[in-house]
KEKE-3310 file (N, C-alpha, C; in steps of 0.2 Angstrom, whole numbers, plus 5000, padded with zeros to 4 digits):
npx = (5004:5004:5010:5004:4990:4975:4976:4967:4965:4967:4955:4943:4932:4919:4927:4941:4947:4959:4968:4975:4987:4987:4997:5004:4994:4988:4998:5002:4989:4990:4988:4986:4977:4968:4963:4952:4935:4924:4915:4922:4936:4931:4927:4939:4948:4943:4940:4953:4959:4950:4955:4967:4969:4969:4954:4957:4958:4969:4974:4967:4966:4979:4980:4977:4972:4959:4963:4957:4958:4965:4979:4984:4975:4982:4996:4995:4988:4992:5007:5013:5007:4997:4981:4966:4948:4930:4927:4940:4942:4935:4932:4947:4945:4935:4941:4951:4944:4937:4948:4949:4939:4925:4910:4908:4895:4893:4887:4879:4876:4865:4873:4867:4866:4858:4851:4837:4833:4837:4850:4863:4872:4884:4890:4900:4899:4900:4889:4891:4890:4892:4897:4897:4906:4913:4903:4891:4876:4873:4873:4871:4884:4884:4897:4904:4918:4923:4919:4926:4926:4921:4906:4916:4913:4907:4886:4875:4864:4850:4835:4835:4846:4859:4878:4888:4902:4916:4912:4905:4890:4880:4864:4856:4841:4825:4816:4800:4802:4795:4797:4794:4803:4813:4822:4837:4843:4857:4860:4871:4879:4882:4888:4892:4877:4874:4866:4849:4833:4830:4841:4854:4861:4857:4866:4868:4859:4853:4849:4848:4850:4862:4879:4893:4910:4910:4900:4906:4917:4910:4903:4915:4921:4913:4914:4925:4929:4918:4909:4903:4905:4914:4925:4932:4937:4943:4960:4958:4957:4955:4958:4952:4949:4947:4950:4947:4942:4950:4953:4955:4951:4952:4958:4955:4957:4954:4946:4936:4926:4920:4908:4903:4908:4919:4934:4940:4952:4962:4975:4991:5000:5013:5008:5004:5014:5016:5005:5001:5006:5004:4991:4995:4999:5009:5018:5026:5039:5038:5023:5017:5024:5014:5003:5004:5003:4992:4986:4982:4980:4962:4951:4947:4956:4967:4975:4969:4965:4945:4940:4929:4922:4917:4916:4906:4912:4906:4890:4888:4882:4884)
npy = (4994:5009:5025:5035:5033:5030:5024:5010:5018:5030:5032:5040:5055:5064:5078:5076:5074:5064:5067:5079:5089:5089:5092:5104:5111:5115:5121:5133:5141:5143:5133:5121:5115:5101:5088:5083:5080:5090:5100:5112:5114:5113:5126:5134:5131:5135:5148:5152:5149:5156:5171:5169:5166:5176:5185:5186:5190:5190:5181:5180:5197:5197:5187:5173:5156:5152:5138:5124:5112:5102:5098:5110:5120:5118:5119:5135:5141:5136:5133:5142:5153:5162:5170:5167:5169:5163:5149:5143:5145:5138:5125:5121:5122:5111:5101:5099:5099:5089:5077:5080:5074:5077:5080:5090:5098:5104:5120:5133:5149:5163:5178:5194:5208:5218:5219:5217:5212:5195:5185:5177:5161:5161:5160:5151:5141:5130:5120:5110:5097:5094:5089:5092:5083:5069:5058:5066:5075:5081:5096:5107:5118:5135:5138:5152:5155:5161:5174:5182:5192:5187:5178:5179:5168:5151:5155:5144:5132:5135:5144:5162:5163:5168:5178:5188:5191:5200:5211:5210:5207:5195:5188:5175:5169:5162:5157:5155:5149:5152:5141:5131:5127:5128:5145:5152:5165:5175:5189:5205:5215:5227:5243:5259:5269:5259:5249:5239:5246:5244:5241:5235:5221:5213:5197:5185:5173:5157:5140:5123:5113:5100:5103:5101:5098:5100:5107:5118:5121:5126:5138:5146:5146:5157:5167:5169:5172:5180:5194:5203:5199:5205:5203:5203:5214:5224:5225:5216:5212:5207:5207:5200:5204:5201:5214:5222:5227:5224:5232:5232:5239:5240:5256:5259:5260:5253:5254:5244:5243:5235:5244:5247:5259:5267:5269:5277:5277:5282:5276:5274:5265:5264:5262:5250:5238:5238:5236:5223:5215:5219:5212:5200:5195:5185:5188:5185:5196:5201:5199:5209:5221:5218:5222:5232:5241:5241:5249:5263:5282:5288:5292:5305:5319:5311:5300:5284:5270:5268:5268:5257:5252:5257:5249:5237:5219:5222:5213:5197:5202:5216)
npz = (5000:4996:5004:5002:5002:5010:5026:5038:5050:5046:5039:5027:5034:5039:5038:5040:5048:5055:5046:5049:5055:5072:5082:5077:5073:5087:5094:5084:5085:5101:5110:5124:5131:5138:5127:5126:5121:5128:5131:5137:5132:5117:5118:5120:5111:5100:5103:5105:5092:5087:5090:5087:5072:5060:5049:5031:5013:5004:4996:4984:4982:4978:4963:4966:4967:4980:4989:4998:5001:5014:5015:5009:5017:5028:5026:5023:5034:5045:5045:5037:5044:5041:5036:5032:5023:5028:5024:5024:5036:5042:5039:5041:5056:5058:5055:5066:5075:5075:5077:5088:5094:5092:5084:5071:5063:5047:5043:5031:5029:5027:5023:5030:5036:5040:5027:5017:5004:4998:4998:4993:5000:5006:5020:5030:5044:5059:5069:5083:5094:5112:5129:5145:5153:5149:5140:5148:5147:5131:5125:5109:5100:5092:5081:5073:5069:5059:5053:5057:5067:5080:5090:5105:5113:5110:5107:5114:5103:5104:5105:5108:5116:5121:5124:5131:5130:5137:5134:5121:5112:5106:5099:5099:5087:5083:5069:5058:5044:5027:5019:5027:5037:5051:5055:5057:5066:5069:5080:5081:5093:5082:5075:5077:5068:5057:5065:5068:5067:5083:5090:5086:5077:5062:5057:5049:5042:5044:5040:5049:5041:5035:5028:5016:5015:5000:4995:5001:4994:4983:4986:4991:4976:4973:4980:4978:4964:4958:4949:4959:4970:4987:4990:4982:4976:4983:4998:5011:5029:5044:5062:5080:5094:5114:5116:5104:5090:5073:5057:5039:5027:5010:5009:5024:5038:5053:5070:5081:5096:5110:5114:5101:5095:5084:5077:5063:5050:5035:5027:5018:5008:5014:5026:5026:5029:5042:5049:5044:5051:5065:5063:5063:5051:5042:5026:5011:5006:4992:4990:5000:4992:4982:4987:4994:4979:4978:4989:4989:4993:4993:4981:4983:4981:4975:4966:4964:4972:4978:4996:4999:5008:5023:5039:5043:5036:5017:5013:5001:4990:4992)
capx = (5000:5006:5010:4999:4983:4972:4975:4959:4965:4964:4950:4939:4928:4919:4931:4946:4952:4963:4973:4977:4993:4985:5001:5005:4988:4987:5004:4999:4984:4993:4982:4991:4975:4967:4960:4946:4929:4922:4912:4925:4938:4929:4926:4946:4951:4936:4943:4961:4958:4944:4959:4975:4971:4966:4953:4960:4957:4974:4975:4959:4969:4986:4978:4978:4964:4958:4963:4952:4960:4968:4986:4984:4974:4988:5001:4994:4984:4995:5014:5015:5005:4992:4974:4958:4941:4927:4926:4947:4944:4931:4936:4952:4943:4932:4947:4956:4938:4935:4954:4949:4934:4921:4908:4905:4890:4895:4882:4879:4874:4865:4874:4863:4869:4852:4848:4830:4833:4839:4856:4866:4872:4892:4896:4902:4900:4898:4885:4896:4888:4896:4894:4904:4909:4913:4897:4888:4872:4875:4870:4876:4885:4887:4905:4907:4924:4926:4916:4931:4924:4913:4907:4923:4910:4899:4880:4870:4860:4842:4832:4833:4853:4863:4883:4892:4910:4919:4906:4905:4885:4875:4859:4852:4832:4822:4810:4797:4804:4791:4797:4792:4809:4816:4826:4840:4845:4862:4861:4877:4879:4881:4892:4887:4877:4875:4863:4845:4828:4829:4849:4856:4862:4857:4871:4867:4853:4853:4845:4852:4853:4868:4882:4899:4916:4910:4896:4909:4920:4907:4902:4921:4922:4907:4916:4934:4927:4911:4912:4898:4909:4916:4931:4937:4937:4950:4962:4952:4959:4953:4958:4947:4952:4942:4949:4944:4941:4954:4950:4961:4947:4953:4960:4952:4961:4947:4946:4931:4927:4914:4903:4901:4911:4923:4940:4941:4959:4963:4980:4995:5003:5017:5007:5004:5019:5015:4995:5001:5010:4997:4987:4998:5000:5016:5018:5033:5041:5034:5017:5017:5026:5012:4996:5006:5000:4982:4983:4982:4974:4955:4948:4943:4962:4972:4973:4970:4956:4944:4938:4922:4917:4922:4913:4907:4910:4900:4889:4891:4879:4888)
capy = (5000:5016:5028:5042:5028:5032:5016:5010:5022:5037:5032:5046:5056:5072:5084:5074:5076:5061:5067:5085:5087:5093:5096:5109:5119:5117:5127:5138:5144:5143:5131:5118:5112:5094:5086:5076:5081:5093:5108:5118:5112:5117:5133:5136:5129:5138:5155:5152:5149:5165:5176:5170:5166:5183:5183:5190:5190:5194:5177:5185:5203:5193:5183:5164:5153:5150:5131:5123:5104:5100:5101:5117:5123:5119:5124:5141:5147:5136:5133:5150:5159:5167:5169:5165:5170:5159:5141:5140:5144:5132:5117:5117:5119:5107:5095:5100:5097:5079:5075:5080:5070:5080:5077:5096:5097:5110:5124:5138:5156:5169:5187:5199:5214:5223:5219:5215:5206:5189:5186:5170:5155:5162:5162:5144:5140:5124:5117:5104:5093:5094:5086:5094:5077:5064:5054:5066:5077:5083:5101:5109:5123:5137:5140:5155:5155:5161:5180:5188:5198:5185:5179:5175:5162:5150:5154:5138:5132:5137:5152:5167:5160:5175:5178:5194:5190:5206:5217:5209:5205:5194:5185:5169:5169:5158:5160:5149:5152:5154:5133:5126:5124:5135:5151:5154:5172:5178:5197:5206:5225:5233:5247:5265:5271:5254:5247:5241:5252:5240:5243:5229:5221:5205:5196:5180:5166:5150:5133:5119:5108:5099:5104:5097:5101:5100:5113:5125:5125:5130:5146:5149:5149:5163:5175:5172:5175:5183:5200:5206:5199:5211:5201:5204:5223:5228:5222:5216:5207:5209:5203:5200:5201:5203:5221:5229:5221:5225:5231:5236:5239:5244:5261:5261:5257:5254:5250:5245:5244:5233:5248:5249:5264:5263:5274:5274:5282:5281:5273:5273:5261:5264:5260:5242:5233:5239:5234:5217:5213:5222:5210:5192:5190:5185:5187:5187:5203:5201:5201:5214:5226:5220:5224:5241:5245:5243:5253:5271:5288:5289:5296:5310:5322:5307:5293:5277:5264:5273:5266:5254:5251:5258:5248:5230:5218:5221:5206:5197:5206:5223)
capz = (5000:4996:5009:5003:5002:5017:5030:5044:5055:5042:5030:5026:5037:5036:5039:5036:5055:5056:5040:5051:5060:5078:5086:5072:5074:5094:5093:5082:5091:5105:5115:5128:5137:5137:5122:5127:5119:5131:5131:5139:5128:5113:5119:5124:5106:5098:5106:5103:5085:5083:5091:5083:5063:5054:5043:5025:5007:4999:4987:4980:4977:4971:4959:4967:4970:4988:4988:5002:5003:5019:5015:5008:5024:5035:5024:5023:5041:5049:5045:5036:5049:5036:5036:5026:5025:5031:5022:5026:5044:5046:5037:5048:5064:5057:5056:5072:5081:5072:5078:5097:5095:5092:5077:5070:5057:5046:5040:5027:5029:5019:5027:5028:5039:5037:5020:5017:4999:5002:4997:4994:5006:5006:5024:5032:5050:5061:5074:5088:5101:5116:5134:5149:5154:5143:5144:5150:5143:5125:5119:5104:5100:5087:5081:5070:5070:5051:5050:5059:5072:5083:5094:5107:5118:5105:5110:5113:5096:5106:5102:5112:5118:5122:5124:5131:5133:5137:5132:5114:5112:5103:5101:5089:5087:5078:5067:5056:5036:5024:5017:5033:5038:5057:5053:5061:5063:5073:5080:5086:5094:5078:5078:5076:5062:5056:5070:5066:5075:5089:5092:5085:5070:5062:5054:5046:5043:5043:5044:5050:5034:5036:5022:5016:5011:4993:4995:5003:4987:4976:4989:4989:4970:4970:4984:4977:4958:4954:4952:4963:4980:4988:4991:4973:4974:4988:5001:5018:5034:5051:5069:5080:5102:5118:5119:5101:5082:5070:5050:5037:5022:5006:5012:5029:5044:5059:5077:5084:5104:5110:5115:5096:5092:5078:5073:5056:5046:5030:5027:5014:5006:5018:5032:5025:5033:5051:5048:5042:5058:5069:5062:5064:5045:5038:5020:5008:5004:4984:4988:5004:4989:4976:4990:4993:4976:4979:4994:4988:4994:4990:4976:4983:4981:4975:4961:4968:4974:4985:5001:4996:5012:5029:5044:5044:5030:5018:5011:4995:4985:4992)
cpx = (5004:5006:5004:4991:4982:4974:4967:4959:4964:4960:4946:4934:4926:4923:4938:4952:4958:4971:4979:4983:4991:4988:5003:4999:4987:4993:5001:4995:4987:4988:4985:4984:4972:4963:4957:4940:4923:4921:4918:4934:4936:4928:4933:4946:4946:4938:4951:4961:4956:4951:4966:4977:4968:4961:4958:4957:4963:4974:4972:4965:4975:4984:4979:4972:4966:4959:4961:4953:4964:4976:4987:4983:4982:4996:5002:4992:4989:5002:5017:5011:5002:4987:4968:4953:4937:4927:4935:4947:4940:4933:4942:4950:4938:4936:4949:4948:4936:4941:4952:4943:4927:4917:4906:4900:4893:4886:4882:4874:4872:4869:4869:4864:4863:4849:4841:4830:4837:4844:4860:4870:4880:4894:4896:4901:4899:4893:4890:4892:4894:4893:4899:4908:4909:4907:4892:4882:4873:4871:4874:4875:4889:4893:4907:4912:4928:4924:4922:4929:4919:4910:4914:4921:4904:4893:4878:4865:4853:4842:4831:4841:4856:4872:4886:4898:4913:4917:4902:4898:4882:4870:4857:4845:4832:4815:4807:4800:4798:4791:4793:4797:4811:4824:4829:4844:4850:4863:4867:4875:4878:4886:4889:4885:4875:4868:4855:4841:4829:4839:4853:4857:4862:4863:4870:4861:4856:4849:4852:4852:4858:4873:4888:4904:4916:4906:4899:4914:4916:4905:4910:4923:4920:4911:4921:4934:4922:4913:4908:4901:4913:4924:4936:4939:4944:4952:4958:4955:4957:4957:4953:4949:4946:4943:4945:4945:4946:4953:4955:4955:4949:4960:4958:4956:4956:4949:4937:4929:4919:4909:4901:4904:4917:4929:4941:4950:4960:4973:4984:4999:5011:5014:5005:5007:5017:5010:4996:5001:5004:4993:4989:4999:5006:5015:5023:5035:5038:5029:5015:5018:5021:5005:4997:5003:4994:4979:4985:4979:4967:4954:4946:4951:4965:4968:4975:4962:4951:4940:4930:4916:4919:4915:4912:4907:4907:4897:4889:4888:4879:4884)
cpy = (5006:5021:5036:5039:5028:5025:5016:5014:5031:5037:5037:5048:5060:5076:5081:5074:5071:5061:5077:5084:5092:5097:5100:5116:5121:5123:5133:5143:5144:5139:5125:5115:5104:5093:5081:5081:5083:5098:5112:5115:5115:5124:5136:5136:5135:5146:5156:5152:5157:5171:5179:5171:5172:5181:5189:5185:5189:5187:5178:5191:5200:5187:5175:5163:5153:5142:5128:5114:5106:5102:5108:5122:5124:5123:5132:5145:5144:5137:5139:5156:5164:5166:5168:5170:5163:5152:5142:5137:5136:5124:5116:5117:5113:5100:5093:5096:5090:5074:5075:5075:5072:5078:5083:5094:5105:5115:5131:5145:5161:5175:5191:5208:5221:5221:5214:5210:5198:5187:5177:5167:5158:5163:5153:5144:5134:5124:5109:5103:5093:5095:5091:5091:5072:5060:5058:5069:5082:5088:5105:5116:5128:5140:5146:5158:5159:5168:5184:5195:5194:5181:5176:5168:5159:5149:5146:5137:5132:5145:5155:5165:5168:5175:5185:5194:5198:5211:5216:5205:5201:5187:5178:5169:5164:5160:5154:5153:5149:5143:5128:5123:5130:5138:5152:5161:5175:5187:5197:5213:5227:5236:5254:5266:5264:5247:5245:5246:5249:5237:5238:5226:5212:5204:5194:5176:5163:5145:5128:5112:5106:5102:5101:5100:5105:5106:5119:5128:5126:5137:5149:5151:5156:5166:5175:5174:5179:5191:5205:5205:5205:5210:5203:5210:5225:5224:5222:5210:5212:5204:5204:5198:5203:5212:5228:5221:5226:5226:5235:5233:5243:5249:5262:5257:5259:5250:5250:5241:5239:5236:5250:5255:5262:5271:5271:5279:5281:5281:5273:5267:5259:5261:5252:5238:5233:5237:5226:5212:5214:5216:5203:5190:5191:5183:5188:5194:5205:5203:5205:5220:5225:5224:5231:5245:5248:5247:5261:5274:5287:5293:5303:5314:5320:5302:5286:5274:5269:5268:5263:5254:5253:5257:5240:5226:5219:5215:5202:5199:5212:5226)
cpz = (5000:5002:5009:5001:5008:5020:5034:5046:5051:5037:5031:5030:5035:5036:5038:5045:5057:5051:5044:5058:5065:5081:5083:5074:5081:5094:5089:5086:5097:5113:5117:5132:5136:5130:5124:5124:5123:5129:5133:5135:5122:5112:5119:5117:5101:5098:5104:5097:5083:5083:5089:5074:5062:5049:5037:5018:5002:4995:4984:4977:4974:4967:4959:4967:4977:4987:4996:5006:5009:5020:5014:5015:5029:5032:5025:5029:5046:5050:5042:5040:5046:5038:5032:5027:5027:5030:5024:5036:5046:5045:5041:5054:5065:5058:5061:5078:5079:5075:5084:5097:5096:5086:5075:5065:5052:5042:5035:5027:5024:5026:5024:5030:5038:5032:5021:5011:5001:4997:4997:4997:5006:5014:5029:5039:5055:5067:5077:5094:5107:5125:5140:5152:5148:5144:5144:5144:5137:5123:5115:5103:5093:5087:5075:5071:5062:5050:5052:5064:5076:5084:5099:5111:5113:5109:5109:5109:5101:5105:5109:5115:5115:5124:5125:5136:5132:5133:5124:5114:5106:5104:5095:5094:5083:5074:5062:5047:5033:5023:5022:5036:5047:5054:5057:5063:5069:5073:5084:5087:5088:5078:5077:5069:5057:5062:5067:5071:5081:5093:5092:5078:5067:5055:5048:5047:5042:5043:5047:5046:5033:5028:5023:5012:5004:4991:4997:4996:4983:4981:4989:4983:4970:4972:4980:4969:4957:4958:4956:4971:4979:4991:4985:4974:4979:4995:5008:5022:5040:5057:5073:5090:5108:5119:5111:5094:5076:5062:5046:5028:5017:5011:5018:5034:5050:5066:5080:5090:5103:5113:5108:5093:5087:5078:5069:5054:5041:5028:5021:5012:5011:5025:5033:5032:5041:5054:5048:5049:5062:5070:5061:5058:5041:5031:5018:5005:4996:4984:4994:4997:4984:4981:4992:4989:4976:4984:4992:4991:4989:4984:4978:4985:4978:4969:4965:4967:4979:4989:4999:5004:5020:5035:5044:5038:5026:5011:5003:4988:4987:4987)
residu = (UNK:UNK:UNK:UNK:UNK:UNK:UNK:UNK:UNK:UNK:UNK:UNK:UNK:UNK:UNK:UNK:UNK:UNK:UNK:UNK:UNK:UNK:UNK:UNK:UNK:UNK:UNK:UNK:UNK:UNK:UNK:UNK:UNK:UNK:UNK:UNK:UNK:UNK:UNK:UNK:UNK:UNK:UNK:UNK:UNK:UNK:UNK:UNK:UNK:UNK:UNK:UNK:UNK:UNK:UNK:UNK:UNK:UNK:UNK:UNK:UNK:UNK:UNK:UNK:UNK:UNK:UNK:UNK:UNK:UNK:UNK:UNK:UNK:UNK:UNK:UNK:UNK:UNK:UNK:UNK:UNK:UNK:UNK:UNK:UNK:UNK:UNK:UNK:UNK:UNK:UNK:UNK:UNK:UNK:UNK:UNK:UNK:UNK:UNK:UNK:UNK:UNK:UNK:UNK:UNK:UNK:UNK:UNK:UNK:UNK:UNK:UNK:UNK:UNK:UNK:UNK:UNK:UNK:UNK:UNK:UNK:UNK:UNK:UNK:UNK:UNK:UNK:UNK:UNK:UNK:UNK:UNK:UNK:UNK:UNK:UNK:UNK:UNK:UNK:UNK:UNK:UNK:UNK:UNK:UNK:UNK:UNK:UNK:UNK:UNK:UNK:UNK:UNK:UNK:UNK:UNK:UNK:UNK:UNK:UNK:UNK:UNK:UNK:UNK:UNK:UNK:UNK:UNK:UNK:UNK:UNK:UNK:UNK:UNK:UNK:UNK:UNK:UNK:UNK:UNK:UNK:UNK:UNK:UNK:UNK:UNK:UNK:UNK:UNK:UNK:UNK:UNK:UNK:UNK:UNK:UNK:UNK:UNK:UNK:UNK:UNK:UNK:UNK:UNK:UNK:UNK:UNK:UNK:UNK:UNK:UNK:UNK:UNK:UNK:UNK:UNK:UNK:UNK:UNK:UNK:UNK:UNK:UNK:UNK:UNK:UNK:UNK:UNK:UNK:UNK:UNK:UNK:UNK:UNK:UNK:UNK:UNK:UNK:UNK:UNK:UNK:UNK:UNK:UNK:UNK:UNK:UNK:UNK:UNK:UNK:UNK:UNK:UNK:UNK:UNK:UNK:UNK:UNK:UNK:UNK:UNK:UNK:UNK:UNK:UNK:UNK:UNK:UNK:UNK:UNK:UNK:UNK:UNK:UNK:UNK:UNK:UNK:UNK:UNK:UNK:UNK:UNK:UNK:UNK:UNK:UNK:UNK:UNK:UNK:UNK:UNK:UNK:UNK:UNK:UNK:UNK:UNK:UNK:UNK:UNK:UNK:UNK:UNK:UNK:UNK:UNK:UNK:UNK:UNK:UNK:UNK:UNK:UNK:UNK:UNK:UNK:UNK:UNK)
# end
């Protein structure tokens, strides 16, 4: 048998967790506590993940695909200490929680952020059972580990379930969908200006229709090509910690506090390098020196890109 044919011990599962080098991404994350398959476990791992990988776009502005298989993943979030957008994050925490012994489900998102039209499934996130002892009573929990800003503690999959880790709020409701199917809708603060009537901001829907690896690369295709995403248009990575969320939009360099207020600045191409770092993402000097270019002064004085969006992502029908 050939060394790279799966053996019994790694033959195929969902998420591929027995093919992931644990000790690799525990490191990374920086995360040292037990691995048993515990609610508070998931939650450590869960947090150490949301805290340390970046989200970002740049394959998108340097002309690569987003590659989505396993070895890639690691190569890229983990051993080069880069960052993704959502189908990367999750597919590896999806692995790393199948390897600790967890069975995540994975799930698909419409983003909404306000919008009333109904918008297509492009954001990834998991639903994981989890007991506080081994054995014991098993309730599941969401992991939006991949939007880049949120939540730092997963609320409990029931409606009306709440979470306000260091002041960072939000809510999942249910609702009945027109299909006959229950809706699920995650609200968070908001930030100013941005908020709906009732001072709060709905993120994403969902159901709970389970989904698969292979349904994330066709939503990957869409955001990392079609030219209506708004990943295509200009450079976007965030961090995301209990003291402030971290954006570097286009031209816009932003802080925003979990009372909802934001510092926005507008940034030059010079201030890249020091945003990079700021922001935990090591890149080769080539393509820092190509994502410089795209970082200009705004339109308004200056040639260049101008600021598309300055606040919270915005959804893939931008």
């Amino acid at each position: 048998m050939s060394s790279t044919e799966p053996t019994p011990d790694t033959a195929e599962t969902p998420w591929q967790g027995a093919r992931l080098d644990l000790d690799a991404y525990l490191t990374r994350i920086g995360y040292d506590g037990p691995r048993t398959a515990t609610r508070q476990t998931l939650f450590d791992v869960y947090r150490a993940h949301l805290t340390t990988i970046p989200f970002e776009n740049f394959e998108i502005m340097l002309g690569r695909p987003v590659l989505l298989d396993l070895p890639a993943l690691q190569d890229k979030l983990v051993r080069r200490r880069r960052g993704g957008y959502c189908y990367e994050h999750v597919l590896l925490l999806a692995a790393a929680l199948e390897a600790l012994g967890f069975s995540p489900r994975g799930l698909h998102a419409r983003v909404s952020l306000g919008a009333r039209r109904t918008l297509p499934a492009t954001h990834a996130l998991l639903a994981v059972p989890a007991a506080e002892v081994p054995g014991g009573p098993v309730r599941t929990w969401l992991c939006d580990v991949g939007f880049g800003s949120g939540p730092l503690t997963p609320p409990e999959l029931v409606d009306g379930a709440e979470v306000s880790t260091g002041g960072w709020w939000f809510r999942l409701e249910r609702t009945p969908d027109p299909c006959g199917t229950d809706l699920w809708t995650l609200y968070d603060g908001g930030e100013d200006g941005r908020r709906n009537e009732d001072g709060r901001l709905d993120r994403h829907r969902f159901t709970l229709a389970p989904h698969h690896a292979v349904d994330y690369e066709v939503g990957s295709h869409y955001v990392s090509t079609h030219p209506r995403s708004p990943f295509v248009t200009r450079p976007f990575a965030q961090k995301f910690t209990a003291e402030a969320a971290y954006r570097i939009d286009g031209t816009a360099w932003s802080v925003r506090r979990p009372d909802g207020s934001v510092v926005t600045t507008e940034v030059t191409s010079d201030d890249l390098p020091g945003i990079l770092e700021r922001l935990g993402i090591v890149l080769d000097p080539a393509d820092v020196a190509r994502l410089q270019d795209m970082v200009k002064p705004s339109a308004q004085g200056a040639e260049g890109t101008s600021v598309r969006a300055v606040g919270v992502p915005l959804s893939p029908e931008g």
